[in-house]
C-alpha positions in Angstrom: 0.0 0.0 0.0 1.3 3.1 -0.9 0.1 5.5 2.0 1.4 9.0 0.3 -0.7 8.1 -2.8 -3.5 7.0 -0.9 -3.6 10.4 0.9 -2.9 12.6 -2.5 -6.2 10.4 -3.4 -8.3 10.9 -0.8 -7.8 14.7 -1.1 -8.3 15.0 -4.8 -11.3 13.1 -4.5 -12.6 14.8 -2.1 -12.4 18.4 -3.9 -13.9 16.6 -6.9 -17.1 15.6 -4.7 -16.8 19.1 -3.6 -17.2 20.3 -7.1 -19.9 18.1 -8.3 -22.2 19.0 -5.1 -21.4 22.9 -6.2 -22.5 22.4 -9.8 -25.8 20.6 -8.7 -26.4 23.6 -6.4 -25.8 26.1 -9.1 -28.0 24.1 -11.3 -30.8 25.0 -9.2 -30.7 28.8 -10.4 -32.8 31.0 -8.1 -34.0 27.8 -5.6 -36.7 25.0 -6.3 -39.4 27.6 -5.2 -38.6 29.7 -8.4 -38.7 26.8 -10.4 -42.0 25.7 -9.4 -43.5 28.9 -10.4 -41.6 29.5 -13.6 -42.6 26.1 -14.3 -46.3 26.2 -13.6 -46.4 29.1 -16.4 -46.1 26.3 -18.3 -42.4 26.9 -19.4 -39.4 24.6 -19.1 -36.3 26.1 -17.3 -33.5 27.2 -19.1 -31.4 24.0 -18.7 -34.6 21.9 -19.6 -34.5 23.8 -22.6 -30.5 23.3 -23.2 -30.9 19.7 -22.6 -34.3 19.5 -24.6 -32.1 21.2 -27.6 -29.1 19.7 -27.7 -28.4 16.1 -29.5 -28.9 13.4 -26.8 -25.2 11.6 -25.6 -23.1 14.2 -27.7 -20.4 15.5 -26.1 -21.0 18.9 -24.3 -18.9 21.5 -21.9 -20.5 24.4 -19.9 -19.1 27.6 -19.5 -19.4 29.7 -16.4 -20.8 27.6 -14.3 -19.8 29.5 -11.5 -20.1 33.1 -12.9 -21.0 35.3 -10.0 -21.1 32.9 -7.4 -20.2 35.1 -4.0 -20.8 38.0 -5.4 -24.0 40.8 -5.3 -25.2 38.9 -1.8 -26.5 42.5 -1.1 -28.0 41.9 -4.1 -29.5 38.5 -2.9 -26.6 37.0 -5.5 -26.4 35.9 -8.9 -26.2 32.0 -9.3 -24.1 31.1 -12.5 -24.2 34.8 -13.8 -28.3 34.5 -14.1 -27.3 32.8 -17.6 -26.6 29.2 -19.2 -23.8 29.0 -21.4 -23.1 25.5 -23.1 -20.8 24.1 -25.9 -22.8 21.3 -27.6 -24.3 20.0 -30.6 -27.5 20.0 -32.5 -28.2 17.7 -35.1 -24.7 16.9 -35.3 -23.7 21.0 -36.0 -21.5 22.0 -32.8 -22.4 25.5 -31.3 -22.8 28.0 -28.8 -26.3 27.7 -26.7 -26.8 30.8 -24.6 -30.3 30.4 -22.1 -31.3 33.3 -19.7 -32.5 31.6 -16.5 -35.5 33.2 -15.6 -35.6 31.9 -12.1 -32.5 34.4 -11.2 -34.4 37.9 -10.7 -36.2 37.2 -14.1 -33.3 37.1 -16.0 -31.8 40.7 -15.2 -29.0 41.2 -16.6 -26.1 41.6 -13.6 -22.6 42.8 -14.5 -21.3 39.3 -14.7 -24.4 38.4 -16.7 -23.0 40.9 -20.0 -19.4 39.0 -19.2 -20.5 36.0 -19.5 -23.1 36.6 -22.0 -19.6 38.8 -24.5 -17.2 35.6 -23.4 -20.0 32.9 -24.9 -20.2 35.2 -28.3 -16.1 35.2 -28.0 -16.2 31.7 -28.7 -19.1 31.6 -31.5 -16.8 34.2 -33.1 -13.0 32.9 -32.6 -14.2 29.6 -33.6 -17.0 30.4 -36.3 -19.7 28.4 -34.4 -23.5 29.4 -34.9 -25.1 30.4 -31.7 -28.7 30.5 -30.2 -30.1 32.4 -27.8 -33.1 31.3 -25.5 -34.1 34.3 -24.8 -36.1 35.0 -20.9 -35.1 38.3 -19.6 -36.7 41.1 -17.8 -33.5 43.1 -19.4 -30.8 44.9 -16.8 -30.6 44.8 -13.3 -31.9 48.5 -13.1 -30.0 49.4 -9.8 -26.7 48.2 -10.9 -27.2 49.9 -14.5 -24.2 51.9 -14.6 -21.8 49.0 -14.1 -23.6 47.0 -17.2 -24.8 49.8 -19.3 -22.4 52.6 -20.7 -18.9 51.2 -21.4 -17.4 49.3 -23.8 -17.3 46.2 -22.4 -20.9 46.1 -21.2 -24.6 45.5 -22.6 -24.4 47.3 -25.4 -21.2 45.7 -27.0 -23.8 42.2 -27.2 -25.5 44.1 -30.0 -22.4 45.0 -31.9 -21.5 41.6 -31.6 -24.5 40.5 -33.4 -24.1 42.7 -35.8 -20.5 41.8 -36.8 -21.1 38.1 -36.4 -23.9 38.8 -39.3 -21.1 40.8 -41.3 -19.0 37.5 -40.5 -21.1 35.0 -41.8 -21.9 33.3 -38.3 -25.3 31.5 -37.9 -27.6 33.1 -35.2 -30.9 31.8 -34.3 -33.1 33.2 -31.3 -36.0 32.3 -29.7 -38.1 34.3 -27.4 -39.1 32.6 -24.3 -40.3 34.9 -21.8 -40.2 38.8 -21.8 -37.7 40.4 -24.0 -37.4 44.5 -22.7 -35.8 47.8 -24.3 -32.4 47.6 -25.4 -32.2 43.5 -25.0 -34.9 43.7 -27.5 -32.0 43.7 -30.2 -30.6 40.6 -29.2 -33.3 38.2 -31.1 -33.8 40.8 -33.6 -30.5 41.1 -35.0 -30.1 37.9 -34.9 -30.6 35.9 -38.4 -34.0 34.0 -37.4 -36.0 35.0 -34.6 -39.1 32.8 -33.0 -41.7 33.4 -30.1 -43.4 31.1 -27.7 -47.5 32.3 -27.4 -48.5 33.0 -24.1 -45.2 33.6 -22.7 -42.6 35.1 -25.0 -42.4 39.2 -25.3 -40.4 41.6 -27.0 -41.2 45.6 -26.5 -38.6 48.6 -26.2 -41.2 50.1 -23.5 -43.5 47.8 -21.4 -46.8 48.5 -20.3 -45.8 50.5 -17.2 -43.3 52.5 -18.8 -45.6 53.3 -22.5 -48.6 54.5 -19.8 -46.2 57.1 -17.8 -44.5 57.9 -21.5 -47.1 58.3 -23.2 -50.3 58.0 -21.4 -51.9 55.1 -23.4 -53.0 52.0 -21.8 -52.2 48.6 -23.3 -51.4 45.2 -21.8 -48.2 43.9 -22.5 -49.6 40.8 -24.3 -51.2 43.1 -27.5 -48.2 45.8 -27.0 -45.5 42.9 -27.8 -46.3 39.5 -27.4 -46.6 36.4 -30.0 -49.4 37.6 -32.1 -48.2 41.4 -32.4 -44.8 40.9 -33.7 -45.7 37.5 -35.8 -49.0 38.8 -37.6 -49.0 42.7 -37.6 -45.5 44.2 -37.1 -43.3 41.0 -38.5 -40.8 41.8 -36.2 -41.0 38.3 -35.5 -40.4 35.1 -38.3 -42.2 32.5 -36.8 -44.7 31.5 -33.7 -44.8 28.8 -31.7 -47.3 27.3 -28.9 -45.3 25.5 -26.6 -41.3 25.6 -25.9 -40.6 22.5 -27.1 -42.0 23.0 -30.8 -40.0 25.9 -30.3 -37.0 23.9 -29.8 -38.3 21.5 -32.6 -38.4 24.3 -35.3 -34.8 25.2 -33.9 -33.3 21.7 -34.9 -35.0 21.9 -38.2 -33.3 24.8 -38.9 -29.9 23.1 -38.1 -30.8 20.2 -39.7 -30.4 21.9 -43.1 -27.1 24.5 -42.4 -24.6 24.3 -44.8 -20.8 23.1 -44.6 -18.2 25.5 -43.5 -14.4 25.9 -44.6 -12.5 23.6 -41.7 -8.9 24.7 -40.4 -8.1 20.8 -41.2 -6.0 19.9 -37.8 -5.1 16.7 -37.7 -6.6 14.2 -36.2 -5.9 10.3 -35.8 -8.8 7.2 -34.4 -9.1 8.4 -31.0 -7.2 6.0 -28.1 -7.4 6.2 -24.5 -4.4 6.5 -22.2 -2.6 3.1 -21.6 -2.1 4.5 -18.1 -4.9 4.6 -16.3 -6.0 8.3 -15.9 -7.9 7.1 -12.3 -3.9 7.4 -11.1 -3.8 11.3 -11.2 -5.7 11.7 -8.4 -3.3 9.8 -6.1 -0.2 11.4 -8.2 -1.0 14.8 -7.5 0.4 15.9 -4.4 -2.1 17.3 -1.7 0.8 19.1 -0.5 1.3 21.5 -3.1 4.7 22.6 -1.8 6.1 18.6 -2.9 7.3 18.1 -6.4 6.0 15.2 -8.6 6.8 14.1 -12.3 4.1 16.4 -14.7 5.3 13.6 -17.0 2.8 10.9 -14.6 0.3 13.4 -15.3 0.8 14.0 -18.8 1.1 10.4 -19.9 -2.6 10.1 -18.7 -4.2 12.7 -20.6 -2.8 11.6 -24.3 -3.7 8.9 -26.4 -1.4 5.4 -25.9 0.3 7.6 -23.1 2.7 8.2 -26.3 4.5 11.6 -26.1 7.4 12.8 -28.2 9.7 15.1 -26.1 11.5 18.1 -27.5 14.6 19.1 -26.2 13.7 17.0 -22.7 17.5 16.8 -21.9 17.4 21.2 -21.9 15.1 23.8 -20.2 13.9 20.8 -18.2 11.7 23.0 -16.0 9.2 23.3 -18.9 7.7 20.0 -20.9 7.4 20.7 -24.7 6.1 17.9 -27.3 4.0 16.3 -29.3 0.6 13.7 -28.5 -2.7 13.4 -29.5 -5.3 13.7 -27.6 -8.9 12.0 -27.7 -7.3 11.9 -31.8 -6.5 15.5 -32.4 -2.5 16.1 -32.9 -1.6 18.9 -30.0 1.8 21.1 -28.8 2.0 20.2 -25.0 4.4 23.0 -23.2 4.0 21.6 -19.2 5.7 23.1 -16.1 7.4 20.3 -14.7 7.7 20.1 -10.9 10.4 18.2 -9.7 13.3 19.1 -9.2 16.3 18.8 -12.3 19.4 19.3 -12.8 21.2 21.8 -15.5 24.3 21.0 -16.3 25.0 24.7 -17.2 23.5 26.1 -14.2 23.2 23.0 -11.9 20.1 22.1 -9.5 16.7 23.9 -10.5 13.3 24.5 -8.9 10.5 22.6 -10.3 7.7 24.7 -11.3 10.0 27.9 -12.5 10.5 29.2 -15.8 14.3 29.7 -16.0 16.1 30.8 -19.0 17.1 27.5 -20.9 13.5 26.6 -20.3 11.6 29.7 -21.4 14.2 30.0 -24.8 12.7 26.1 -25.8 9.2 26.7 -25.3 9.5 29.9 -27.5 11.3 27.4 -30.5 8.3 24.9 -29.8 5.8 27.3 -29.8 6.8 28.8 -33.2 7.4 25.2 -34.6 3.5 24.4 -33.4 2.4 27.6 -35.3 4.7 26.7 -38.1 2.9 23.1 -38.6 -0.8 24.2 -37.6 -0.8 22.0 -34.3 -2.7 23.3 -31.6 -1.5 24.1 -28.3 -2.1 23.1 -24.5 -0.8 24.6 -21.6 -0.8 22.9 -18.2 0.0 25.5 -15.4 1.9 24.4 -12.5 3.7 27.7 -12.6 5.3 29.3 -9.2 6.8 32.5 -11.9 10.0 32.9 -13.7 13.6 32.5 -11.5 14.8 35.2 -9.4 18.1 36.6 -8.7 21.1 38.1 -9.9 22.3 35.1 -11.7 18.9 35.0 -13.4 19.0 38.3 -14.2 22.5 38.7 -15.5 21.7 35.9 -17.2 19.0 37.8 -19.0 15.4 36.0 -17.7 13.9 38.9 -18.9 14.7 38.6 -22.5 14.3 35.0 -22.3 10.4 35.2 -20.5 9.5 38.0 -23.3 10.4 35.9 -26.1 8.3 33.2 -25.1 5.6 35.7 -24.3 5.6 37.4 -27.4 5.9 33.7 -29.1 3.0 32.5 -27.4 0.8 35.9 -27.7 1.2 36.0 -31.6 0.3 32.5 -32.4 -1.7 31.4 -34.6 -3.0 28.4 -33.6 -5.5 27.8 -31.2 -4.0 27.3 -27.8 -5.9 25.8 -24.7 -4.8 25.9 -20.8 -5.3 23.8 -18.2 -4.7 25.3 -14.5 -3.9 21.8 -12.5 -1.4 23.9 -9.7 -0.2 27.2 -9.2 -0.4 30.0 -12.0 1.2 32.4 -10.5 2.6 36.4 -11.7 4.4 36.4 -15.0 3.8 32.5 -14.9 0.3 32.8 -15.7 1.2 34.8 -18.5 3.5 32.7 -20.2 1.5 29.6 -19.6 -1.5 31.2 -21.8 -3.7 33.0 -19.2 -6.6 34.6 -19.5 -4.9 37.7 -21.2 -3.9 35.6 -24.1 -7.0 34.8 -25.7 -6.9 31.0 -25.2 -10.3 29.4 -26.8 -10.9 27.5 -23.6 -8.9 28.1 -19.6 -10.4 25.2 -17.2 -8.7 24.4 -13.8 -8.6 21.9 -11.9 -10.2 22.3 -8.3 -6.5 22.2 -7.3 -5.6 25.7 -9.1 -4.7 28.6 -7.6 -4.4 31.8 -9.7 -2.9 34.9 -8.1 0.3 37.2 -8.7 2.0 35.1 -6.0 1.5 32.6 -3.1 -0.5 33.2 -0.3 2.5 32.7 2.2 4.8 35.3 0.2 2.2 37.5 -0.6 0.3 37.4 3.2 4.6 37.9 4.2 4.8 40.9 1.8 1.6 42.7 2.5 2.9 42.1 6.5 5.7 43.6 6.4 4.0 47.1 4.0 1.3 47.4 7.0 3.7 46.8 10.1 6.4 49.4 8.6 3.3 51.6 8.3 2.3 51.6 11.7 6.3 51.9 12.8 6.2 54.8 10.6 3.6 56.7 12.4 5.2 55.5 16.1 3.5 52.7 16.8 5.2 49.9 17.9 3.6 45.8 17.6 3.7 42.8 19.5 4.5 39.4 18.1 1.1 38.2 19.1 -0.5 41.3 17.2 1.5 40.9 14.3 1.4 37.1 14.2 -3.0 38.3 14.0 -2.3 40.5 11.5 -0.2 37.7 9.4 -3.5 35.9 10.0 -6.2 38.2 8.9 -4.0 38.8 5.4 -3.5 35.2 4.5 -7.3 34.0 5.0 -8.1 37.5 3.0 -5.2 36.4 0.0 -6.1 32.8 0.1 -9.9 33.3 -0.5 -8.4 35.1 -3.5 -6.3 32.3 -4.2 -9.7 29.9 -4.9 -10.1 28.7 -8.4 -13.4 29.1 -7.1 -13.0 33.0 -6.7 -11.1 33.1 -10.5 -14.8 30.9 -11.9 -17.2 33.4 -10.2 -15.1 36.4 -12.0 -15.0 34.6 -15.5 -10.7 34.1 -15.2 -11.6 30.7 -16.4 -14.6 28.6 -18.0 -14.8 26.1 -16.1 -13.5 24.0 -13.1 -13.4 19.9 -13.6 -12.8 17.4 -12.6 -9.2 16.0 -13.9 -10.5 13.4 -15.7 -13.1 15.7 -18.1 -9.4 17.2 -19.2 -9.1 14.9 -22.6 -13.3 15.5 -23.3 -12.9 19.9 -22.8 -9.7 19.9 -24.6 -11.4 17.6 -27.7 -14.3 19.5 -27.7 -12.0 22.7 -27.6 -9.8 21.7 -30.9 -13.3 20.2 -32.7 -14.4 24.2 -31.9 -11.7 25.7 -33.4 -11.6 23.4 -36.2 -14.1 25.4 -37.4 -12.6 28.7 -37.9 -9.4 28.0 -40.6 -6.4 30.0 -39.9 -6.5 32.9 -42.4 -2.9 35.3 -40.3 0.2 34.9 -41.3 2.6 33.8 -38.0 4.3 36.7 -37.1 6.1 37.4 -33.9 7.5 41.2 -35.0 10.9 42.3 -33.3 11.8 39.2 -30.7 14.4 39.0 -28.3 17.7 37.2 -29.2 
């Protein structure tokens, strides 16, 4: 019995069951009270909907799952951004599925909810997927509307979107579900094909309140804008429906006949599972996050026959770079590795540090991926790039931007996957969030923040007590040892991948062994949208 693995096991399984009883309670939207009564209007909630929809045992991944999730509780909070966003297929056409959940205060539109709602028509757009929207909103959150409303990155920037998806050729199809008010009006509108449920669906600029104190006339809002107003007098509206499901029905119909698109053509071989069981990574993962381990044991069960062709594995041994295939598709792995190697330029070095000889080969990989169109995937287990005057005589800087501006300028589509740390200039490297990957999951392991919680909780101790020393004051051990305290638990609530979810820093946490499914369904995505840029990098450093 091997007692360590059986501990790094119990652990890993443990935040896994943690995970999966957090998704079934963001499932549950608003509470089951709210979905009674949405229900008993004789609508289906917007997961019903997604699931009725969607091609039965096809492959699919959610995004933003736990959008807003701690945040707005003065609000009375905002489970999974008041939004479901999914990756799936319908009648065999992969796409984007966006579905207001009306059980959320009716669908308002929180600040997270226009993130979420811009990051879903990111990836219709990056990767030329059609998209629907199931449309059941009572529009924004009136009394946060100056953080969703006016800038560029809020509500209104859904409606450019629609407009230069049109201009791009992408597939839009709405349906209108529930009410549909002022400027989210647009949404179905602009979109290519727009359909209302009877009874329930509603699209106005001005409801019934607001038309009586603009106006002074008095209408209901059922013959101001429901189903038979914009289908048989305005045509604002191309088709009516009496249920959701025929709704639903008409929107398969409509895929069912969609055309072919250009592919990018990456290559892909008969898919083949790992020939080391991928059960093992959660006993190989240490639940000490401080101990090194082999990426390599993780790596080897995530590709296809465990087969993995090494590039330059005898230099820049702090970072992994090669070729497998995973779930079939041909992929550029660039891994931190975390144990600890040995240089024989520099001698001993840190796992889990980008040095120089490590950051100089994953910039030549990267640019040899690019060169042969095979996408990337990065697996962070990143504590930053070396420190020190060795390091920086040596030039770590140079080194760290010319992976960086490798990796920002490529071409290809890249995909990361936060199993560790991703720490500072790290995260950067490894393809964070800044640097458009088409999908960023973690594991519920991750922790992403500009540096650990001990250095950091040290660093912000030692600001604060030299404060208070600077205005007289002197501090006991004990206090300061309470003040060390009170910044770590503040920093390492931070530190949650749970915290990065609710903020949108990544799609998705899951459980390791979804990692092969996200990252095929990723690369089938971008498949999608052929590479039509030259690879450039512009001036590098040499």
């Amino acid at each position: 019995m091997d007692v360590e693995f059986n501990k790094n096991e119990d652990h890993l399984k443990q935040l896994t069951y943690q995970l999966s009883k957090r998704l079934q309670k963001v499932a549950l939207g608003g509470g089951e009270k709210r979905i009674a009564a949405h229900k008993a209007k004789g609508k289906l909630t917007a997961r019903e909907r997604i699931a009725y929809l969607l091609d039965k045992d096809a492959e699919m991944v959610e995004v933003g799952a736990f959008a807003g999730e701690g945040m707005y509780a003065e609000e009375g909070g905002c489970p999974s951004g008041g939004v479901v966003v999914v990756l799936g297929y319908v009648q065999g056409r992969q796409c984007v599925v966006v579905a207001n959940d009306a059980t959320v205060k009716a669908g308002a539109w929180f600040p997270i909810t226009a993130k979420k709602n811009l990051r879903a028509q990111e990836i219709s757009i990056e990767n030329r997927l059609p998209i629907i929207y199931l449309v059941d909103s009572a529009g924004v959150y009136l009394p946060m509307q100056d953080e969703i409303f006016p800038d560029k990155e809020h509500f209104g920037r859904i409606f450019r979107n629609n407009a230069v998806m049109s201009s791009m050729g992408i597939v839009q199809i709405s349906a209108i579900m529930g009410p549909c008010v002022a400027g989210g009006a647009y949404l179905p509108i602009m979109s290519d094909e727009a359909m209302i449920v009877e009874g329930t669906g509603s699209v106005f600029l001005a409801g019934s309140y607001l038309v009586k104190s603009a106006i002074g006339e008095t209408i209901d809002n059922e013959t101001l804008g429901g189903a038979t107003t914009h289908s048989e007098i305005s045509g604002v509206t191309d088709y009516k429906f009496a249920t959701d499901e025929e709704c639903l029905d008409h929107i398969r119909n409509i895929f069912d006949k969609l055309g072919d698109t250009p592919k990018a053509g990456f290559s892909r071989a008969t898919p083949a599972a790992p020939k080391e069981n991928p059960q093992d990574i959660y006993g190989l993962l240490p639940a000490d996050r401080a101990k090194p381990y082999d990426m390599m044991d993780i790596i080897n069960r995530l590709v296809d026959n465990s087969e993995f062709e090494p590039y330059k594995d005898l230099y820049g041994q702090t970072l992994i770079c090669g070729l497998a295939r995973i779930d079939g598709w041909a992929v550029g792995i660039v891994a931190n590795q975390r144990k600890i190697v040995k240089s024989k330029k520099t001698g001993m070095q840190m796992g889990g540090v980008i040095y120089s000889d490590s950051a100089d080969k994953a910039a030549r990989f990267i640019m040899n991926c690019n060169q042969k169109r095979i996408p990337l995937v990065f697996l962070h287990d990143v504590s930053g790039f070396m420190v020190g005057s060795q390091s920086e005589q040596g030039g770590i800087i140079k080194d760290g931007a010319k992976m960086v501006n490798a990796m920002a300028n490529s071409v290809v589509p890249k995909f990361s996957v936060v199993v560790g740390n991703s720490y500072g200039a790290g995260n950067y490297a490894m393809c964070g969030k800044a640097y458009d990957p088409r999908l960023i999951v973690a594991w519920p392991t991750a922790q992403l923040a500009v540096m650990s919680g001990a250095a950091a909780a040290n660093t912000l101790l030692q600001i604060q007590v030299a404060s208070l020393k600077a205005k007289g004051q002197e501090i006991t051990p004990e206090a300061e040892k309470e003040l060390l305290d009170t910044i770590k638990a503040r920093y390492e609530e931070q530190l949650s991948p749970y915290y990065a979810a609710a903020r949108l820093w990544v799609d998705a946490i899951i459980d390791p062994l979804e990692t092969r499914k996200v990252i095929s369904q990723g690369i089938a995505a971008a498949n999608h949208a052929p590479i039509e840029k030259a690879y450039n990098v512009g001036v590098i450093q040499v």
